[in-house]
Every structure is written in structure tokens, then in C-alpha cells.
C-alpha positions in Angstrom: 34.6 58.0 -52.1 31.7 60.2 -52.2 32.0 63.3 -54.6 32.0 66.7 -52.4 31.4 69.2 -55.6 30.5 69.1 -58.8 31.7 71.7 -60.6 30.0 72.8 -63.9 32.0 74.2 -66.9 30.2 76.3 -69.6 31.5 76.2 -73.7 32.8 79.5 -73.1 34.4 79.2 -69.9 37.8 77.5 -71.1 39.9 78.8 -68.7 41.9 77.0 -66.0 42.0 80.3 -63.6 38.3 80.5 -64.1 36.8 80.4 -60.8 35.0 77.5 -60.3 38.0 75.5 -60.7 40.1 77.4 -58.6 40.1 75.2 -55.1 39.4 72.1 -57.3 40.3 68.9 -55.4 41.2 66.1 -57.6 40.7 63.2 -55.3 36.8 64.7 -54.5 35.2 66.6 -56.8 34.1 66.3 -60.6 33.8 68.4 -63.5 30.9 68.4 -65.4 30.9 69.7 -68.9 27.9 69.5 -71.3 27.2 69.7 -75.5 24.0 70.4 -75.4 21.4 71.1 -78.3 19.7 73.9 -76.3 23.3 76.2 -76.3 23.6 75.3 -80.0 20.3 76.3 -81.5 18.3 79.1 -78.8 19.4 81.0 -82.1 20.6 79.2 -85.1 24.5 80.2 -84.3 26.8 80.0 -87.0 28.3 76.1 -88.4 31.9 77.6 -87.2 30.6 78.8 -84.1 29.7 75.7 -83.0 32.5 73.9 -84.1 34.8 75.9 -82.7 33.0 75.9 -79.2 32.6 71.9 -79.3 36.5 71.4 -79.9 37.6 73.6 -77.7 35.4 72.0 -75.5 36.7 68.9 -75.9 40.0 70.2 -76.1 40.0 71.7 -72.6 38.2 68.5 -71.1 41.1 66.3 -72.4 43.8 68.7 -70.6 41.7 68.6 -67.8 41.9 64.7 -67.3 45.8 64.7 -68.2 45.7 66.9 -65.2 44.5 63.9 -62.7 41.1 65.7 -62.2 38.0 63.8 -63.1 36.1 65.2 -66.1 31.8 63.7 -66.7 31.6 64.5 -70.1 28.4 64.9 -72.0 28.7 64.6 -75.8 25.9 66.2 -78.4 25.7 62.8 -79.9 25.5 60.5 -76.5 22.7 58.4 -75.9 20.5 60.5 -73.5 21.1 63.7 -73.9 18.9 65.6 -72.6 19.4 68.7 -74.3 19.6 71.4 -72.2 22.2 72.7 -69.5 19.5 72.4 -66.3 18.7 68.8 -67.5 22.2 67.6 -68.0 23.1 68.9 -64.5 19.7 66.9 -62.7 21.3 63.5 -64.3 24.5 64.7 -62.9 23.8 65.4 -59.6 21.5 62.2 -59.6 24.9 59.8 -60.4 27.5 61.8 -58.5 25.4 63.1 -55.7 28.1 65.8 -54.9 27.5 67.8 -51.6 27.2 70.6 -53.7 27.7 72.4 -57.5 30.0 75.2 -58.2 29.5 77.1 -61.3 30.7 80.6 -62.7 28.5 83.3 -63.5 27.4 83.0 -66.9 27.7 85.5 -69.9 24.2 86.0 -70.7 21.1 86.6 -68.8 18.6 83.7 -70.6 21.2 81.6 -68.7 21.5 83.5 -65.6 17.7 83.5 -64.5 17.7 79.8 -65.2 20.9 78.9 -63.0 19.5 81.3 -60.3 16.6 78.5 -60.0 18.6 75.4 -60.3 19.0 75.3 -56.5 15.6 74.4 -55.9 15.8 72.1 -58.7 18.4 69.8 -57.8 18.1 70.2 -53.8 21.8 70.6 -53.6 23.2 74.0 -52.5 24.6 75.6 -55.7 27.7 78.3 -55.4 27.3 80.3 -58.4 30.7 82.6 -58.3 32.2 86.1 -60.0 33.8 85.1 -63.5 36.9 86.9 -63.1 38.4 86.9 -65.8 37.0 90.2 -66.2 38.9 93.1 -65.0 36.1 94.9 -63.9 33.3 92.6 -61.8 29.4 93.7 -62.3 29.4 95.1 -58.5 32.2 97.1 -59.6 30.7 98.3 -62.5 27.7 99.4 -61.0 29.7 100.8 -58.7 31.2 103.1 -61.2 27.8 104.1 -62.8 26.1 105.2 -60.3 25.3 108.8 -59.7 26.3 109.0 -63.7 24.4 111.4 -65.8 26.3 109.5 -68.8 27.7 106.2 -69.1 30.5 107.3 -71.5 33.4 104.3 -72.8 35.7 107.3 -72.6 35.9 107.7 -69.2 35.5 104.4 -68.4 38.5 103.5 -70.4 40.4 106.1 -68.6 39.6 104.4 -64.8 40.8 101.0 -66.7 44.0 102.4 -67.7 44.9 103.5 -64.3 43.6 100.6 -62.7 45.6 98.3 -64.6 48.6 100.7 -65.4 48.5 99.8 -69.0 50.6 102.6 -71.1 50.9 104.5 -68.3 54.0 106.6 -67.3 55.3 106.4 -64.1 54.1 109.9 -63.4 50.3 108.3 -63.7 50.1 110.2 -66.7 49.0 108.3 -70.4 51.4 107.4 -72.8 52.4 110.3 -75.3 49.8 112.8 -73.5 46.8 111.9 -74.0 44.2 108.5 -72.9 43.6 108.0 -77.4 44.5 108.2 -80.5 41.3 107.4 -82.2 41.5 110.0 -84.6 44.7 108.0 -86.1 43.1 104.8 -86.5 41.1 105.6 -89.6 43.2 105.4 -92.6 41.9 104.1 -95.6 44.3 100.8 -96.7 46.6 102.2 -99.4 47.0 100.4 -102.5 50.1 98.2 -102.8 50.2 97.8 -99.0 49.7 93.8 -98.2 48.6 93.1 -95.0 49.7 89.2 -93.6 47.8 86.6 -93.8 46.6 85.2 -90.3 48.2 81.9 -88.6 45.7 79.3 -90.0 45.2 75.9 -88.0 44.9 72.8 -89.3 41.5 70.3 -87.9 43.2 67.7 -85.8 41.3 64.6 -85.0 39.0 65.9 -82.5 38.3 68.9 -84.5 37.7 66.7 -87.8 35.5 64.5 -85.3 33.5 67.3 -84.3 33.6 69.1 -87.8 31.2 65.9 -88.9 29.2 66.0 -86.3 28.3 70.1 -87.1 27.8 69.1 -90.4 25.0 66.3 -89.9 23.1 68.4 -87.2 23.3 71.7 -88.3 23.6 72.0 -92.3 20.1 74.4 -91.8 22.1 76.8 -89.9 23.2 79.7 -92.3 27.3 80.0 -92.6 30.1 77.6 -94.1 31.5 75.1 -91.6 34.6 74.8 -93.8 37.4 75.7 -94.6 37.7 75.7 -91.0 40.9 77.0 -89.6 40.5 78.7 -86.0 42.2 77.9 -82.7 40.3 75.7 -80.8 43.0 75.2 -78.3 44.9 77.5 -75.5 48.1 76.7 -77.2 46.9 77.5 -80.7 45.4 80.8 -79.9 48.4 81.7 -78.0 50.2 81.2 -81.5 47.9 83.0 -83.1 47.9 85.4 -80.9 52.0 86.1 -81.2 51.9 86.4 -85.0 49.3 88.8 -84.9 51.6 91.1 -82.7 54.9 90.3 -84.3 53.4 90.5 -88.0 50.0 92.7 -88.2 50.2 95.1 -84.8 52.7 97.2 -86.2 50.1 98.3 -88.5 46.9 97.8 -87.0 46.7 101.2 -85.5 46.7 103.3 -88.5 44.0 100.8 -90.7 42.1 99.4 -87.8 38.8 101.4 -89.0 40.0 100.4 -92.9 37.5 98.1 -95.0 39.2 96.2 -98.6 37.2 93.8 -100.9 41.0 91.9 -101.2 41.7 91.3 -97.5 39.3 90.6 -95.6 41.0 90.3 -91.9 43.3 93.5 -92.7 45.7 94.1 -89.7 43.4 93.0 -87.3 43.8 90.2 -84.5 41.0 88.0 -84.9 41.1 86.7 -81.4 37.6 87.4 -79.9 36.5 84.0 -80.4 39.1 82.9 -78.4 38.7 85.8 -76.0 35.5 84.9 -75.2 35.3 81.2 -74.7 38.4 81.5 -72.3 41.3 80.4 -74.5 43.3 84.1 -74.0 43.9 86.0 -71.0 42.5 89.5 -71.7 44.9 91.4 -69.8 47.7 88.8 -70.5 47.0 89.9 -74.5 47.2 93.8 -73.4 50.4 93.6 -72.1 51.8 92.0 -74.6 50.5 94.2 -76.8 52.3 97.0 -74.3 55.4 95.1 -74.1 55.7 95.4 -77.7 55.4 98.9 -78.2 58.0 99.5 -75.5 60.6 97.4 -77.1 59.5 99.6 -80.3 57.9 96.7 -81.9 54.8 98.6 -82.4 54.0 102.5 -82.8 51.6 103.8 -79.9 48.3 104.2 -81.6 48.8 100.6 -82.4 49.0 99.3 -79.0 46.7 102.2 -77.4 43.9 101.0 -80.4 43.8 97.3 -79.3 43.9 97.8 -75.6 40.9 100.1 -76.2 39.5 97.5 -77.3 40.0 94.9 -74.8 40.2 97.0 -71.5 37.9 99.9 -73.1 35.0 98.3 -75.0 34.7 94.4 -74.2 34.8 95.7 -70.4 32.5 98.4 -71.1 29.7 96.7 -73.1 29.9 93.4 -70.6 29.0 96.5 -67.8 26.7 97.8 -69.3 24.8 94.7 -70.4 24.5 93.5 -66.8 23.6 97.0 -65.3 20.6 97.2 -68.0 19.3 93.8 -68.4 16.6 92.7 -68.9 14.5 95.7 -69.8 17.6 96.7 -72.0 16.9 94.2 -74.7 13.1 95.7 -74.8 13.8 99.4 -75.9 13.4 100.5 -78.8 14.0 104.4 -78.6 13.2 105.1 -82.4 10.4 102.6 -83.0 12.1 101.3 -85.5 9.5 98.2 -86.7 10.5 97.0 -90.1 11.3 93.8 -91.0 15.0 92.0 -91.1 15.7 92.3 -95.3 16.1 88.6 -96.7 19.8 89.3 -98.0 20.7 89.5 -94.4 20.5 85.8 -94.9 20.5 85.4 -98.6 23.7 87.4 -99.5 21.3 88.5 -102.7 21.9 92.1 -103.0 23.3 94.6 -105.6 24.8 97.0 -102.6 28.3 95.6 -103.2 29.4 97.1 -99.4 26.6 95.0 -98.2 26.6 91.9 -100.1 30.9 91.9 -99.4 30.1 92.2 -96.0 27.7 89.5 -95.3 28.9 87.0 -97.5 32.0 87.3 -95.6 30.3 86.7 -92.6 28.6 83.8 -94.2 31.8 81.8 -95.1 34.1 83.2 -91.8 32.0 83.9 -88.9 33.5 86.9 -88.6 33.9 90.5 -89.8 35.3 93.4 -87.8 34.0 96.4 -86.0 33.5 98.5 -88.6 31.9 96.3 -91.0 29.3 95.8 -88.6 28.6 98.8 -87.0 28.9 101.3 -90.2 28.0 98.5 -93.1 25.5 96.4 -91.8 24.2 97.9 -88.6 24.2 101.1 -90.5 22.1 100.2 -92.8 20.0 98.5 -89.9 19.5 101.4 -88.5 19.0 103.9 -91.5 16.2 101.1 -93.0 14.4 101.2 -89.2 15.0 97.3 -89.2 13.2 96.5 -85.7 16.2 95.8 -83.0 15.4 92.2 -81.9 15.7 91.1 -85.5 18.9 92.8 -86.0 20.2 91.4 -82.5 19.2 87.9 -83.1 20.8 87.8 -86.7 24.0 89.5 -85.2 24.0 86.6 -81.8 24.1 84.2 -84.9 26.1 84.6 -87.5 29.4 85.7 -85.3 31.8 83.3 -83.8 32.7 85.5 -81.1 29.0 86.7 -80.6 27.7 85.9 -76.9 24.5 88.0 -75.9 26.8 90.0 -73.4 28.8 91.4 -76.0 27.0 91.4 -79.1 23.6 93.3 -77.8 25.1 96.7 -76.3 27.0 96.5 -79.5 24.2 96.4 -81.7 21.6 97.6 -79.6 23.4 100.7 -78.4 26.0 101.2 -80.7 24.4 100.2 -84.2 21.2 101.1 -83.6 20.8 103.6 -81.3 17.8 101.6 -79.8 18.7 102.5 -75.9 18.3 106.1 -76.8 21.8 106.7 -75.9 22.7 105.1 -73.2 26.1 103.6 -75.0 26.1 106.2 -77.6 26.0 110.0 -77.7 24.3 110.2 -80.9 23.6 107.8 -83.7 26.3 106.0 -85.8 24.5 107.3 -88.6 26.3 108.0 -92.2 25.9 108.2 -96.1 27.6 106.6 -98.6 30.2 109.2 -98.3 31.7 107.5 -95.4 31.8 103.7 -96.8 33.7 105.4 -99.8 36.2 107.0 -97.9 37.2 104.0 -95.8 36.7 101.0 -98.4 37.4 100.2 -101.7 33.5 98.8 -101.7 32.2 101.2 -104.2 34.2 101.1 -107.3 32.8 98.0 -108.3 29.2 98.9 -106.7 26.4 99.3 -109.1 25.3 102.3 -107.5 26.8 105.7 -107.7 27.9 106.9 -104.4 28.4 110.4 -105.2 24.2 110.4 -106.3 22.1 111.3 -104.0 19.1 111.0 -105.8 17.8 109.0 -108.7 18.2 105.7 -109.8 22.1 105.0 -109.5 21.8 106.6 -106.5 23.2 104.9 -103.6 20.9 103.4 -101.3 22.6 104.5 -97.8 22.5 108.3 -99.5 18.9 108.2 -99.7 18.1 106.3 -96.6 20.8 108.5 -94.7 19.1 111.9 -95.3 15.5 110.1 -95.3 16.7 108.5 -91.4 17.4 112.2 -90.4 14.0 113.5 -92.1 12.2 110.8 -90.1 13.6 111.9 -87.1 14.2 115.3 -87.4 12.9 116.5 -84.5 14.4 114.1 -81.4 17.7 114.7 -83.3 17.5 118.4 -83.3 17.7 118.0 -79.5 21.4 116.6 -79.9 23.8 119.1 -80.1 25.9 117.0 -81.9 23.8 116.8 -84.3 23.8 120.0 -84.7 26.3 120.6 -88.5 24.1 117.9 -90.3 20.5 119.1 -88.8 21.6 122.0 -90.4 22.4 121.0 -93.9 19.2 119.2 -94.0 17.3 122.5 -92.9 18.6 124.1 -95.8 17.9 121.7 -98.3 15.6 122.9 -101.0 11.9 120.9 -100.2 11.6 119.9 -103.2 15.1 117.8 -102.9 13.6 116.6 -99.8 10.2 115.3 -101.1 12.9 113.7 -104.4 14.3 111.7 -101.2 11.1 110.8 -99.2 10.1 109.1 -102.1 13.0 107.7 -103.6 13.8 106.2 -100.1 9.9 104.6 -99.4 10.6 102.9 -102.8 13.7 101.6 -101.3 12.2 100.5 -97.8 9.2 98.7 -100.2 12.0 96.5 -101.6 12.8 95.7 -98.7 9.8 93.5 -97.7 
């Protein structure tokens, strides 16, 4: 019988409601999923990335066929692979000769303006359909930007919440009067308190399988492929998933901003992996989240924080990626040109915030929002690291880190490079603020409380040396207004001290 589609399943489109599979008729069609050495190296992604990706992969595949429907899988290691996405679909049409291919909208634009041309290619008709799974579609989101003056998360996150009803009284009003409770999410982590340790998952055979396979193509890549313990399957992050909110949400609200040398993963979830390759329902997560704070499982800022994150943020960056692109990945609003520093890669640095925060990137794939955006994209930004560098090294070292996500995070966010689209004024800090939320400094070699000379710490001097450099597009931000001040009325001579001290910094660099 001949095959009417082929249907074409991406690494991080692990989802059985994703829309491609939706009408899939097992008697007709075929899905086609691909390991490919293009997706695995267009930047060197983390060891654990790809692992984690490959299993679940196969993982999914394997359900897939238990499921009667009929699976052409392409391994990394088969004879003939042709190493990219567009290629591996040609050789598939060519032996299936389906009527026509179904695919979902990818995640990232590289691979959006390639699919848009595989039409012509493979002289099939090619459906290429809404990923869902989102709760806000891109028409939608343009929809809700336009005629903007500002494209603020704030108000964004507000239409969310009464689209999808989430802590929402029945009045329509928000949960205990207001849309957030921000400002009681940044508590530093108390000492004595012991956050639990995550749900770790044991390689099975297909994970041990492709764990070797990681290892002999991709020991060059920078990150440790073991101990490897993540969810690679639906089930698995599901389980994950429930001892996060039975054991860790009850907290997570009040330390979710906190940084510790001692515990590393804190109260936090550590499901955006999984999130993103289609292992978790987003809004399936947010009500559970909801359920448990109305059974009193979990205080409100707890469960407000993490839908924030999920309806707020993941929803909000996706949108504004895909409004933006291509030319957003271009700007670079403060013409920041220098170099990416070599302990980005190396881990060889006396900063102890920095070097803590990298090397656990290094060994985990993963660190959470606040060691990137005020550890290492801070410094990113203070240093005037050029934005494509800092993006590229950000898109790699992450296990949860696909373009859509990760640029209007690091871009916008971290380094202010859109000029404020995302942002209404830099994520700029000192020292000051690393001390308050971490335990990073007592055992730093630098003095945090300096602001000049040679214990000084480094983000001090850079910090009041950024807003030197800039001085005068920042004085047009009113919110800028407190610290434009302070630096106004700092005696010149201090100021010269810092312009100096900081260029000797910045010459390390390179």
C-alpha cells in the first residue's frame, strides 16, 4: 500500500498531541524521525544536550511503534547518513514516496527558512502546521503587539492569566489581589535550610546506548556527558516533575532568585529540558502547580512564581523571537564589540561567582535564571562582550537552550542588545547584588565591598565603568534615573581611579 504522508518529527517535538501527528493514520502514513550531525553541531551543544535529545528520541520512536504506527528511523551512526534534516527527508520521500510531508513549525528560524524551501526540493506538497503546544500561536502574538508602544512581559502575562484562568478568582480577579509577587521571590537561601535533592534517573539501555555514542563523536564539545541523570522519557519527567511539586514548590517562591555554592538546583524545578523537547505539557505543569496551592500544598508566591515562568516568560520570549526575527539577532544597541573571555570555556577564573557558575554549567548543562542573567550575562554585558558570542556560547552549553528561547533571553534580557525591546532598562548590577543573593563571595578572592583597587571586585569596577561608558543613552531612561545620579556626584578623580582600573580589567580579558 502506497504511503499517503510522511510525517516528520523534530528532537524537540516529543509530543503525541503535537500536530503533525494529530490525524495520523496507522495503516497509511509514516513517521520519519532523524539524528542528524547538522542539529548536533550548527553550535557545539553541550555532551548532555545531545544525549538527552537522542534518547528521548529514541524513547518516543519506540512508544510510537508499540502504538501500531510505523516509525523510519534514522540513526547518527547508520550507514548513510546524510547529515542534515533536508537531506534525510529527500532519501525519505525517495523510498516512501508519500503523497505528501507533514511537519510542525520549528523552534528556530535557521530551520524555518530551510523547511519553507523543502517544497521545491522534494516536489511533494509539504504542510508545514502551528506547533501548538504553545498557548499563544505567533499570529496571535503579533496580534497582541501590534499598535504597542512597549512590548512589556507584564502585561502580557496578565492576558495569559485570563486567557487560561490560571489563579484566577471566579470574580476574574488574580489570586490574593494582585497579577505578582515578584518582590517575594528574592530571598537569600538561609543557612541551615536544605533544599531536596532532585529525582535522579538512572541510563537505561537505550540511554547507556546512546551515552557511548555521545562520547565517541563529541568528546570536543565543552561539558561533562556524565553523571548523566535527566529524564529522557514522558514518564520520567512526569516523575520528576511530581517530586519537584510535592518536595521543592513549597519553597521555591521565596528562594527562586537565591544563588548557594552548596546546592546548586535550590528549590527549583529543573524541567525546561523536558519542557522544550515535548516531554511535559506546559499548561498541564501550571495547573498542577495551581492545584497544589489550592489544596494548600504550596503558598501563593510559590505557584504565581513558576506559572510566571511558564505562561509569562517561555510564552513571551517564544513571541517575541518570532515577531523580531531575523533582524533581531543582528542588533547590537550598545556596540558592544569585545571578545567572548576564554574562562567562558575554560572555567579558569579567580571571580569565584563566575568560575561557580560556569563550571556548573560545564558538568550539568544547566544553571538557573539568575545565574545567567545577573552572573554570567552580567558580566557579559558590563565587559561589552559582542552579543553573537555571548548567544552562541549561551545556545551551547544549556540543555534546555533552543534559539527561540535562549536569544531574547540573552539578547534582550542579559544584554540589553535590542535596545529595549524585552527590557525597560539594563539588568545591570555591582557586586553588591551577587553578595546579597549568594553565598559566592566569602570564599571570592576579591573584596566585594572595594570598589577600587586591587582586591576590588571586578563587577564593581566594570559596573560603574558600564554606566560611565554609557552615560549619556542611559541618562535618557528614567529608570535610570537614582544610579545616573550617584555616578554624577562622584568625585572625578574616583571616576578616572575606575576608568582605569576597569581598562586594565577589560585588557585581561583578551
Amino acid at each position: 500500500m502506497s504511503v499517503a504522508t510522511l510525517r516528520l518529527v523534530l528532537g524537540d517535538q516529543l509530543s503525541r498531541r503535537l500536530s503533525s501527528l494529530r490525524d495520523v493514520d496507522r495503516d497509511r502514513d509514516v513517521v520519519l524521525m532523524a539524528e542528524v550531525a547538522g542539529e548536533c553541531t550548527y553550535v557545539p551543544h553541550h555532551p548532555k544536550k545531545i544525549a538527552l535529545v537522542l534518547s528521548a528520541m529514541r524513547h518516543f520512536a519506540a512508544n510510537l511503534s508499540r502504538d501500531g504506527i510505523t516509525v523510519d528511523y534514522r540513526r547518527l551512526d547508520d550507514d548513510g547518513n546524510r547529515g542534515t534534516l533536508g537531506e534525510e527527508l529527500c532519501a525519505a520521500v525517495a523510498r516512501h514516496r508519500p503523497q505528501r510531508v507533514v511537519v510542525t513549525e520549528p523552534g528556530e528560524w535557521r530551520l524555518w527558512s530551510e523547511m519553507l524551501g523543502w517544497q521545491a526540493a522534494i516536489g511533494v506538497p509539504v504542510d508545514i502546521r502551528d506547533d501548538d503546544r504553545f498557548l499563544m500561536s505567533r499570529r496571535d502574538f503579533a496580534a497582541w503587539a501590534a499598535g504597542r508602544r512597549q512590548l512589556r512581559m507584564e502585561f502580557f502575562y496578565r492576558e495569559m492569566r485570563r486567557r487560561t484562568g490560571l489563579l484566577m478568582t471566579a470574580d476574574g480577579e488574580p489570586e490574593g489581589g494582585q497579577w505578582n509577587f515578584d518582590a517575594e521571590n528574592r530571598k537569600r537561601l538561609p543557612a541551615g535550610v536544605q533544599p531536596p535533592a532532585p529525582l535522579r534517573m538512572a541510563p537505561d539501555a537505550v540511554t547507556r546506548d546512546v551515552l557511548g555514542l555521545v562520547r565517541d563523536r563529541f568528546a570536543n564539545h565543552f561539558g561533562d556527558l556524565e553523571p548523566f541523570a535527566l529524564a529522557v522519557t514522558g514518564q520520567d519527567a512526569q516523575d520528576a516533575f511530581a517530586h519537584f511539586v510535592a518536595h521543592a514548590l513549597p519553597h521555591f517562591g521565596d528562594y527562586q532568585d537565591a544563588m548557594a555554592e552548596s546546592h546548586r538546583t535550590l528549590f527549583h524545578s529543573l524541567i525546561s529540558a523536558q519542557l522544550n523537547i515535548g516531554l511535559l505539557d506546559p499548561l498541564d505543569a501550571c495547573r498542577r502547580v495551581e492545584a497544589a496551592f489550592r489544596a494548600g500544598r504550596a503558598p501563593l508566591n510559590a505557584a504565581e512564581g513558576f506559572i510566571r515562568q511558564i505562561i509569562g516568560w517561555r510564552e513571551y520570549v517564544r513571541g517575541i523571537y518570532w515577531l523580531k526575527m531575523p533582524d533581531y539577532a543582528d542588533s547590537n544597541a550598545l556596540n558592544a564589540s569585545r571578545p567572548l573571555p576564554s574562562f567562558y570555556w575554560t572555567v579558569e577564573t579567580d571571580m569565584n561567582c563566575l568560575k561557580h557558575c560556569i563550571r556548573q554549567t560545564k558538568e550539568d548543562a544547566y544553571a538557573h535564571h539568575i545565574q545567567r542573567l545577573m552572573v554570567t550575562g552580567n558580566f557579559a554585558l558590563l565587559a561589552g562582550i559582542e552579543p553573537k558570542a555571548v548567544c552562541e556560547w549561551y545556545l551551547a552549553v544549556y540543555a534546555d537552550a533552543y534559539e527561540w528561547v535562549e536569544l531574547p533571553n540573552t539578547h534582550g534580557m542579559a544584554l540589553f542588545a535590542d535596545g529595549g525591546v524585552m527590557a525597560s532598562k539594563p539588568y545591570a548590577a555591582s557586586g553588591k547584588y551577587i553578595d546579597r543573593m549568594s553565598d559566592y563571595c566569602r570564599s571570592c578572592r576579591y573584596d566585594v565591598k572595594a570598589q577600587t583597587g586591587p582586591r576590588a571586585c571586578p563587577f564593581n569596577l566594570l559596573y560603574w565603568d558600564f554606566i560611565g561608558r554609557h552615560l549619556d543613552r542611559l541618562k535618557q531612561n528614567p529608570r535610570m534615573a537614582l544610579i545616573i545620579g550617584s555616578y554624577e556626584r562622584m568625585d572625578q578623580r574616583k571616576r578616572q581611579t575606575i576608568r582605569s582600573e576597569a581598562q586594565t580589567i577589560l585588557d585581561r580579558l583578551a
